[in-house]
C-alpha positions as CSV (number, residue, x, y, z in Angstrom):
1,X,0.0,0.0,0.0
2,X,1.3,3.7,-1.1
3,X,-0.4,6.4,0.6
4,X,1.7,9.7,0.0
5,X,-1.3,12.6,-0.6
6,X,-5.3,13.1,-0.3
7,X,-5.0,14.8,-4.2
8,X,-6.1,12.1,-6.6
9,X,-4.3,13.4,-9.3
10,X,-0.8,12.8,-7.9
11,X,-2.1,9.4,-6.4
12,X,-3.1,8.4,-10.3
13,X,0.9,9.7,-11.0
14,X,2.7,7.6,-8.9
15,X,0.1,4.6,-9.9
16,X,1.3,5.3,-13.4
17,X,5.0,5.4,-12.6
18,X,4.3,1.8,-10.6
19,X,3.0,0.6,-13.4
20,X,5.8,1.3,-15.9
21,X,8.6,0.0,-13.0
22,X,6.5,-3.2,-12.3
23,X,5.9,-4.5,-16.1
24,X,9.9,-4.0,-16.4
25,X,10.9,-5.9,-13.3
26,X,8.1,-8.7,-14.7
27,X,9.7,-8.8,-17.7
28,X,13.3,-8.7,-16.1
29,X,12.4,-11.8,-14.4
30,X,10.9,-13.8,-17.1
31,X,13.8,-12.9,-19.5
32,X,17.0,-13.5,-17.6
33,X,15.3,-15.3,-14.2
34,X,16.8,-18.4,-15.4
35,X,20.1,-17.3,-17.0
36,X,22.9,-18.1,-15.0
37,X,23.5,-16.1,-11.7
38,X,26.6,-13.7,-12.9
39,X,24.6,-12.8,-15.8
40,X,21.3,-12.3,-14.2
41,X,23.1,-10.3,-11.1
42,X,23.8,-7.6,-14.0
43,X,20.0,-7.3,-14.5
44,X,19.7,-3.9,-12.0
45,X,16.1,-5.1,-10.8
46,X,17.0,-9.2,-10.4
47,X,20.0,-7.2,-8.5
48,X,17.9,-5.0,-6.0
49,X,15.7,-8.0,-5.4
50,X,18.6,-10.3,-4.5
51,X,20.0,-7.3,-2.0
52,X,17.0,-7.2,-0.3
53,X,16.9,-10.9,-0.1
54,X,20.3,-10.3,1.7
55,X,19.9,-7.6,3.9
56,X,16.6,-9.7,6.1
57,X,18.4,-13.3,5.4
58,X,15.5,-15.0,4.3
59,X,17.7,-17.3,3.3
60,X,17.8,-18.5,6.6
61,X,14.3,-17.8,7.2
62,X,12.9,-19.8,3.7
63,X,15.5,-22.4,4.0
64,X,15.8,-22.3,0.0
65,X,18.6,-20.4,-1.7
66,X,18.3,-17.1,-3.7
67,X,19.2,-18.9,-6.8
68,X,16.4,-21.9,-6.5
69,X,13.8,-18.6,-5.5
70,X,15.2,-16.9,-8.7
71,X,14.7,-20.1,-11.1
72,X,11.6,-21.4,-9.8
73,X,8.8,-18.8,-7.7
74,X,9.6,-15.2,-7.3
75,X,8.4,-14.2,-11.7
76,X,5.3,-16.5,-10.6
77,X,5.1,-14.5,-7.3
78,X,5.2,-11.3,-9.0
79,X,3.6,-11.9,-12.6
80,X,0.2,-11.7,-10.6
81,X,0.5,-8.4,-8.6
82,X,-1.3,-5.1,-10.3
83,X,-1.1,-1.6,-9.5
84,X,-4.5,-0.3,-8.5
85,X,-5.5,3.2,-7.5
86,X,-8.1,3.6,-5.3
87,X,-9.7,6.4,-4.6
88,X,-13.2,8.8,-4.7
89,X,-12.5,8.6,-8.5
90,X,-12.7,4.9,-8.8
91,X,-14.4,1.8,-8.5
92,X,-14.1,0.3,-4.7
93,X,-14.6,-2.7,-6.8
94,X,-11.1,-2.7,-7.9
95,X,-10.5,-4.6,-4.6
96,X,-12.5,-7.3,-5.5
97,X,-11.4,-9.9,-2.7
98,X,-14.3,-12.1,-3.5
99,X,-13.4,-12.8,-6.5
100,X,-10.0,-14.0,-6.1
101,X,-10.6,-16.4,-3.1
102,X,-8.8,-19.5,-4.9
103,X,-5.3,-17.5,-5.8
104,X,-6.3,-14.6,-3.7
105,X,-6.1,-10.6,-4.8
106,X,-2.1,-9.3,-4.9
107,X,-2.2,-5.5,-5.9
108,X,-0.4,-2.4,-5.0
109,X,-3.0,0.0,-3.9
110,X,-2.5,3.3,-4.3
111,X,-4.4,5.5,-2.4
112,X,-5.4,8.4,0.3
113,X,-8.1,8.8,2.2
114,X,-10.6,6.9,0.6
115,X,-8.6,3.8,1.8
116,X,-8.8,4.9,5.5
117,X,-12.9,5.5,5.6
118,X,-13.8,1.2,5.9
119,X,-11.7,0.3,3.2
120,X,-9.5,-2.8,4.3
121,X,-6.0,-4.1,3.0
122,X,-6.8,-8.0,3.7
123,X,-2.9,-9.4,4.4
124,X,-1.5,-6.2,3.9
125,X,2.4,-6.8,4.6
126,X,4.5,-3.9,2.9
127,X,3.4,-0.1,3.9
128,X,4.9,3.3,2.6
129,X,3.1,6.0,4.0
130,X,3.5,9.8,3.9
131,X,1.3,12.7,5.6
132,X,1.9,16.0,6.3
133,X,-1.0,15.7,8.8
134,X,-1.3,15.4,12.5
135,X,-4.4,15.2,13.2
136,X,-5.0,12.4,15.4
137,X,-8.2,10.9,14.4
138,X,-6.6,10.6,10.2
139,X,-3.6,8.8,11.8
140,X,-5.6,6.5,14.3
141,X,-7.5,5.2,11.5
142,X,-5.1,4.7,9.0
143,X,-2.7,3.2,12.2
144,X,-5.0,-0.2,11.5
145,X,-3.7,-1.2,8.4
146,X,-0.1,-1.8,10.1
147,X,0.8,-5.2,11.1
148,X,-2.8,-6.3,10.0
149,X,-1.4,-10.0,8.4
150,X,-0.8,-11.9,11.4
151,X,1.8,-14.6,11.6
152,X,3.7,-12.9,9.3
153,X,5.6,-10.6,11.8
154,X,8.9,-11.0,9.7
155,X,7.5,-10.0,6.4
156,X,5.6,-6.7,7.3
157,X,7.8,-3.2,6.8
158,X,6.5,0.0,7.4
159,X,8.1,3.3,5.9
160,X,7.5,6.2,7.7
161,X,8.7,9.6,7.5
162,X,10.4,10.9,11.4
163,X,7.4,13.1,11.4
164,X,4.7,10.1,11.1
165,X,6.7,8.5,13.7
166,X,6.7,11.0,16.2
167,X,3.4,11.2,16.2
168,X,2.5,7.8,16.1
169,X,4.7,7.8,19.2
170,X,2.6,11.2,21.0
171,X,-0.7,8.5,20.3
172,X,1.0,5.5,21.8
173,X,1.8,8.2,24.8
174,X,-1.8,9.6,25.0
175,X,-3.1,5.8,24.7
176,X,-1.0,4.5,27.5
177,X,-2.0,7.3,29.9
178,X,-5.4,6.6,28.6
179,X,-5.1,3.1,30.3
180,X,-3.6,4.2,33.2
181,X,-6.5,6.6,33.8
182,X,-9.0,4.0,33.0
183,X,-7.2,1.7,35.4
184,X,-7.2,4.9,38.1
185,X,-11.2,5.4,37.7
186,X,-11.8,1.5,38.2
187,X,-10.0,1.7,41.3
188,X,-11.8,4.7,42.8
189,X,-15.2,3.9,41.7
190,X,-15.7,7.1,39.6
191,X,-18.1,7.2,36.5
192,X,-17.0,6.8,33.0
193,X,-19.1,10.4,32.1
194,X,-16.9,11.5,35.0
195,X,-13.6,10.0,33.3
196,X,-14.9,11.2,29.9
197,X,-14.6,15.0,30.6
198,X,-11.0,14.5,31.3
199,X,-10.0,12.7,28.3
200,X,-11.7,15.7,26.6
201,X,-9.8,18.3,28.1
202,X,-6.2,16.8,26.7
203,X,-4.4,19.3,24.5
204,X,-3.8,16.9,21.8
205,X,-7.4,17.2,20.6
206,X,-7.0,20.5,19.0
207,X,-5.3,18.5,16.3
208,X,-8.7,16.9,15.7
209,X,-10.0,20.1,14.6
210,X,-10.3,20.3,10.5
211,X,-10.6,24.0,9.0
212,X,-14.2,23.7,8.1
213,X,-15.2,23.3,11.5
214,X,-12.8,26.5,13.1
215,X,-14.7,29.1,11.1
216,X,-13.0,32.4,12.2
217,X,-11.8,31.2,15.3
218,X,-8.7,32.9,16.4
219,X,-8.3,32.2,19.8
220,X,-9.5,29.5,22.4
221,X,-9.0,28.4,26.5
222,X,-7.8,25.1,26.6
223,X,-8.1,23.0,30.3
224,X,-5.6,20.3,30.9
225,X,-5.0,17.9,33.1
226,X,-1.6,18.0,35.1
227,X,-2.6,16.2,38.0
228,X,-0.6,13.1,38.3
229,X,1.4,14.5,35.2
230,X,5.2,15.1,34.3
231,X,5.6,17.5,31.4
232,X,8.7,18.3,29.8
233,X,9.8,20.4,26.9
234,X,10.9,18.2,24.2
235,X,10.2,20.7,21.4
236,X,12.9,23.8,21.4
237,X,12.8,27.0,19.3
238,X,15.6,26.6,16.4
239,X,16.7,30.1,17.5
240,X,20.3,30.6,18.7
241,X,18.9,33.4,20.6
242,X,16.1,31.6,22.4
243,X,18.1,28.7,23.1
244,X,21.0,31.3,25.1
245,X,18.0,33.1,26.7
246,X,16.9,29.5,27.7
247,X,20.4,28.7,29.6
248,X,20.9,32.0,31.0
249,X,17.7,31.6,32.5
250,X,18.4,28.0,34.1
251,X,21.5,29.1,35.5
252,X,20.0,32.2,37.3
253,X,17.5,30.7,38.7
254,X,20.2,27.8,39.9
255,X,21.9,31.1,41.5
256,X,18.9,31.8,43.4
257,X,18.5,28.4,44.3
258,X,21.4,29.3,47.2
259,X,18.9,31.7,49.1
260,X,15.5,30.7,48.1
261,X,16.0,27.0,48.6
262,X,17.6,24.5,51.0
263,X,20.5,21.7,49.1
264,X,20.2,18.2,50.2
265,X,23.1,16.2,51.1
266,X,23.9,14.5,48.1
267,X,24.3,10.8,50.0
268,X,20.8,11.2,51.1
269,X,19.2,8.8,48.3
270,X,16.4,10.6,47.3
271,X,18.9,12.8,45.1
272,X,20.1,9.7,43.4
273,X,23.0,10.8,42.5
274,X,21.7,14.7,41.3
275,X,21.8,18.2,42.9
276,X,18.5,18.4,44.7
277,X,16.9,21.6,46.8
278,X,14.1,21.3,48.5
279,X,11.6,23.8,50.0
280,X,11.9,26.3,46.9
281,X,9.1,29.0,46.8
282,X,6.3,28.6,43.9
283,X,7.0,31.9,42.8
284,X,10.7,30.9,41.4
285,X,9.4,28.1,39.5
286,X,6.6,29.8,38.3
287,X,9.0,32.8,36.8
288,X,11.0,30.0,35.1
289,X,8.3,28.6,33.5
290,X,6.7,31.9,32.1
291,X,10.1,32.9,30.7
292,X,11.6,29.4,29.5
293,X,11.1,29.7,25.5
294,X,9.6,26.7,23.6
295,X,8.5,25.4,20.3
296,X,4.1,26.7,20.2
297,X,3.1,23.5,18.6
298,X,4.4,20.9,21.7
299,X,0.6,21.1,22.8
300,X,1.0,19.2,26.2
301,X,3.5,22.1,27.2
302,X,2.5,25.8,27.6
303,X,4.2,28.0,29.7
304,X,2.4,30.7,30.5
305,X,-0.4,28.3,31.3
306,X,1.4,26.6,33.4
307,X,3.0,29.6,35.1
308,X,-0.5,30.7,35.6
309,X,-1.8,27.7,37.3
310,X,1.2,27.4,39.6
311,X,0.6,31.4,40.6
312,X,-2.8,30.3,41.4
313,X,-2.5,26.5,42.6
314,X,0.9,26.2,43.9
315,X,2.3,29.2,44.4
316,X,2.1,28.8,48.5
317,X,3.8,25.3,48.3
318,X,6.8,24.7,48.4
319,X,8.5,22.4,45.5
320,X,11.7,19.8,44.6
321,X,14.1,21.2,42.0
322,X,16.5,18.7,40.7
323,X,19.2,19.2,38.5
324,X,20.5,15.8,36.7
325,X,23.4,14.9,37.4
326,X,23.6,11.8,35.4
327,X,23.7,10.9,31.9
328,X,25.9,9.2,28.8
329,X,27.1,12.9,27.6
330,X,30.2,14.6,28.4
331,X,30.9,17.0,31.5
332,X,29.1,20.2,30.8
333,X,32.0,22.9,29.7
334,X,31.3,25.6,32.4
335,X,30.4,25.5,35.8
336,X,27.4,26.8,37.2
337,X,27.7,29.5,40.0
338,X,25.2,28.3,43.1
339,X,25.5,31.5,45.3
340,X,29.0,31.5,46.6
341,X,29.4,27.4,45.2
342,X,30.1,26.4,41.7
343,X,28.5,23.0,40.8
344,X,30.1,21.1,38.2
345,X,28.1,18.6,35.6
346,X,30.2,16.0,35.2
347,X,27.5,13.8,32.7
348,X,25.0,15.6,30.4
349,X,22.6,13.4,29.2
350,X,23.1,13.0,25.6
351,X,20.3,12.9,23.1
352,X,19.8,13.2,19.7
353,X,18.4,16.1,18.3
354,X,16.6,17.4,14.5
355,X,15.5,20.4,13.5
356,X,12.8,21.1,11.4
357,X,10.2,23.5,10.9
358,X,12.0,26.1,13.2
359,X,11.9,24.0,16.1
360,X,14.1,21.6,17.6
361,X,13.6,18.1,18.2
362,X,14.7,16.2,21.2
363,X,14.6,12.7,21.8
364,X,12.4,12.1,18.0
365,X,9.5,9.6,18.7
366,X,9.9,9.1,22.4
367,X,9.0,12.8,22.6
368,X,10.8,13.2,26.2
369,X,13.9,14.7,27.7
370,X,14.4,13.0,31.1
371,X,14.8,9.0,31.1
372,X,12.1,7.1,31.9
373,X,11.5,7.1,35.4
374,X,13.1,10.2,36.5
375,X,10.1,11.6,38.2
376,X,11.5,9.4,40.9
377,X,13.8,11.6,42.1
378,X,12.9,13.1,45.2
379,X,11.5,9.8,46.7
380,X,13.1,7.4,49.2
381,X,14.1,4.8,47.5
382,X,11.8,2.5,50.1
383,X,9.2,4.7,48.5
384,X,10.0,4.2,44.8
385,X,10.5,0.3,45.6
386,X,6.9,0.1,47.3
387,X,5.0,1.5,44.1
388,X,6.8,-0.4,41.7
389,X,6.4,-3.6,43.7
390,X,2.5,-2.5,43.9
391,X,2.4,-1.9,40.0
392,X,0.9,-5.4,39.2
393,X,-1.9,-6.1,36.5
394,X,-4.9,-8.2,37.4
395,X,-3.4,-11.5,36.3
396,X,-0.2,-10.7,38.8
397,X,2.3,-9.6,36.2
398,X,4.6,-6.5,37.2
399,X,3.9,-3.8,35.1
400,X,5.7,-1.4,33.6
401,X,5.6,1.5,35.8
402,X,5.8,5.5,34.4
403,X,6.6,8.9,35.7
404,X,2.9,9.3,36.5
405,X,3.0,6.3,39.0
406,X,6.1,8.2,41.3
407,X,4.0,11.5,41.4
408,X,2.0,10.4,44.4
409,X,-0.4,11.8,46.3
410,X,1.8,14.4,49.5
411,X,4.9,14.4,47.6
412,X,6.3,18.1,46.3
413,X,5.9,19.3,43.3
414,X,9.5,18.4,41.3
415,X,11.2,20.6,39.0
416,X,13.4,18.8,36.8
417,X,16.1,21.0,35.5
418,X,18.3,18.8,32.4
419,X,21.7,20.0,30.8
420,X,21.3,17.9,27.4
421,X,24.7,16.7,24.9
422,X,22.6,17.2,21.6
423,X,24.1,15.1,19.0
424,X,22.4,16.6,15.7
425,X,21.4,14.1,12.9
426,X,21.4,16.3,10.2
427,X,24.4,15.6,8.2
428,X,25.0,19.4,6.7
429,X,26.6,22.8,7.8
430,X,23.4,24.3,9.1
431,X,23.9,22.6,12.8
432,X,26.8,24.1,13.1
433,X,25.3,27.2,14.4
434,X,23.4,25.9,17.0
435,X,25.2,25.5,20.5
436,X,26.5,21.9,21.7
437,X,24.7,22.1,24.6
438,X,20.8,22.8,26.0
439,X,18.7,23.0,28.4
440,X,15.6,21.9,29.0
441,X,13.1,21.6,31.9
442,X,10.3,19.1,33.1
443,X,7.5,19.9,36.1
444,X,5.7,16.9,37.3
445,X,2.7,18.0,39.7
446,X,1.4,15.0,42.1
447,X,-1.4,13.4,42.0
448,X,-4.6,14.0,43.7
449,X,-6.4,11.3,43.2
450,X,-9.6,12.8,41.8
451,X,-7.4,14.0,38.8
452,X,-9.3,17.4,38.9
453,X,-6.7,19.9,38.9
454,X,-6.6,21.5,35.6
455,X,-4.2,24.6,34.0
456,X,-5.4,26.5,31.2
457,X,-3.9,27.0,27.6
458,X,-4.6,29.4,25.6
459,X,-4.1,28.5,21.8
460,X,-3.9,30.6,18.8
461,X,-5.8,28.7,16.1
462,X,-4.9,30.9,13.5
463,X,-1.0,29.9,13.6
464,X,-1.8,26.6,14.3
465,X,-3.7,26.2,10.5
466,X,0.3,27.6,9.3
467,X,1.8,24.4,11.0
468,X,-0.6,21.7,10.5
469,X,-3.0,20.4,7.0
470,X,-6.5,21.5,8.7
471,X,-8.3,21.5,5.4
472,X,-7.8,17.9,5.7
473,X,-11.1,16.7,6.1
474,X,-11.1,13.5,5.6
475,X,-11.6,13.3,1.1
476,X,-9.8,12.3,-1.6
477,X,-9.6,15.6,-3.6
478,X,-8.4,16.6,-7.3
């Protein structure tokens, strides 16, 4: 299946271009299949074929040799298979499964949204898929067509572009939390239409929202969850300047860490090995979070929201700070002045880093900065070792357990403060002008149990239809 655009025009295109490379690779393979192997090896298709054979040793896996697969089955594999495009322009009788239930249908189906509205792929095994959308509903339902033809694990690939996989790893994110809070409401007896107004209120639904349904909407209040919630700042600005504002900002408010904030001794083991304050006033951390630049279109981060629901929810309380300590980077080139101390990082963490779209990338389709499991800073480690013990499924298996699970009910507030080695994966001159080192932050806010607690976004619609396809609503067009 090739899904690369909604316009039907370009989908007939690349259906046409199939066409042509398939009837010469047919023909390749009935002319000089059975030749003998140094002369077929020059044929560049029979070559790219044998390559691929190769590079996934199905060799091994077949038990048969290339040589016997090239003489006797892959031309009668092949000879079969049609090109097909299917879309609001053509018959959905071009996959006509029930006609080919003897030798079943082989086609490559060329396509866009018409195959994601109750069209189905039956043993789909190869997918190349390309979308400039992120709209989570459009990639939910074309997400069912991967890995639909079971027992065949080995055979199915996927191509994705990074951006596809980034988000297909924000909906594996927002679909684990889902089952966490699902677990949470079974647990505390709530009601699902209870539950149901807090899935509503996640950011990531604004991406639901085609053009057609907007109107002139410029501006709208957002509610979000934090309870129970560790959010971090994955997404940078690609701006030299906002990225130096950024760490001048983290290391003055590590300055004022010295008189607004009390150090713990760094054997006690809830630092695990990081600086660690305790006791620092809201009002710090809420400055830092107003200020700290990042990328408008990482949706489950806003600063100013947050900053304003810390000023009004937290800002009597007193919080955790850590700054990591701990990591596979190298020692961070300067140290950083704690009133009259200078603390040293002697281990970034290291994580690779892209830029696109003017914003900066950490971490790709993990979409995090801290390691799993860092929200468990600031615990005892009897404390950490009690919830993971109690993190069991109903059939007795230990679980895997998240941030969310160390931001219990009492604790602080944390502030994570990281010092990140970014190893750029764009191979040109253009990351040579952004610095070696950043900073970014994560605030995880404990849980309350009734999951009530909610900060407010406030999200300009008008540059989000600049970033995102919102006139994709859902049909094949021309």
């Amino acid at each position: 299946m090739i899904h690369v655009s909604r316009f039907i025009n370009v989908q007939n295109q690349i259906a046409d271009i199939l066409n042509e490379w398939l009837d010469q690779v047919k023909s390749d393979l009935h002319n000089y299949g059975k030749v003998p192997f140094k002369d077929s090896e020059k044929i560049g298709s029979i070559h790219q074929l044998h390559c691929v054979w190769d590079k996934f040793q199905l060799e091994e896996k077949a038990g048969i040799s290339w040589r016997e697969v090239l003489r006797k089955y892959i031309y009668k594999a092949i000879a079969p298979i049609d090109v097909r495009s299917v879309n609001g322009k053509s018959s959905a009788s071009k996959l006509d499964y029930d006609n080919h239930k003897d030798d079943g249908l082989k086609i490559i189906a060329v396509g866009g949204n018409t195959l994601s509205r109750g069209l189905t792929l039956e043993g789909l095994s190869v997918t190349y898929f390309y979308r400039t959308t992120n709209m989570y509903d459009t990639l939910m339902q074309m997400g069912r067509w991967f890995g639909y033809r079971p027992n065949y694990d080995d055979l199915v690939k996927i191509w994705l572009s990074q951006d596809e996989i980034d988000w297909y790893g924000q909906i594996t994110i927002a679909t684990d939390d889902l089952r966490e809070q699902i677990a949470k409401m079974k647990e505390a007896h709530q009601r699902p239409e209870t539950f149901g107004l807090r899935v509503r209120q996640d950011p990531g639904s604004l991406i639901v929202t085609a053009r057609n349904k907007m109107r002139t909407a410029t501006t709208i209040n957002c509610p979000v969850t934090v309870a129970g919630h560790l959010l971090e700042t994955p997404r940078l600005p690609a701006s030299t300047k906002d990225l130096s504002a950024n760490m001048d900002l983290v290391k003055k408010f590590i300055d004022r860490l010295s008189t607004e904030g009390l150090p713990v001794d760094p054997e006690d083991d809830r630092t695990r090995g990081n600086y660690f304050w305790f006791k620092v006033s809201g009002t710090l951390v809420s400055e830092l979070l107003l200020n700290f630049k990042t990328s408008l279109w990482h949706l489950n981060y806003n600063g100013k929201g947050l900053s304003e629901y810390v000023s009004k929810q937290y800002n009597e309380k007193v919080w955790d700070v850590v700054l990591v300590n701990k990591g596979e980077g190298i020692p961070y080139s300067e140290s950083i002045k704690c009133g009259q101390k200078e603390l040293v990082i002697n281990a970034t963490e290291k994580r690779k880093v892209s830029i696109k779209n003017s914003t900066i990338n950490i971490m790709g389709t993990k979409l995090r900065v801290g390691v799993g499991g860092c929200a468990q800073i600031g615990l005892t480690k009897k404390q950490a070792e009690g919830i993971r013990k109690n993190r069991r499924s109903d059939s007795g298996k230990r679980k895997n357990v998240s941030d969310a699970d160390y931001l219990i009910k009492d604790r602080p507030p944390i502030l994570m403060l990281h010092f990140l080695e970014a190893d750029y994966v764009e191979d040109n001159e253009e990351k040579s002008k952004y610095p070696k080192f950043l900073t970014a932050i994560g605030v995880g806010f404990p849980d309350d149990e009734t999951g009530t607690k909610t900060a407010t976004y406030r999200v300009n619609l008008v540059g989000l239809s600049n970033w995102i396809d919102l006139d994709d609503n859902g049909e094949d067009e021309e």
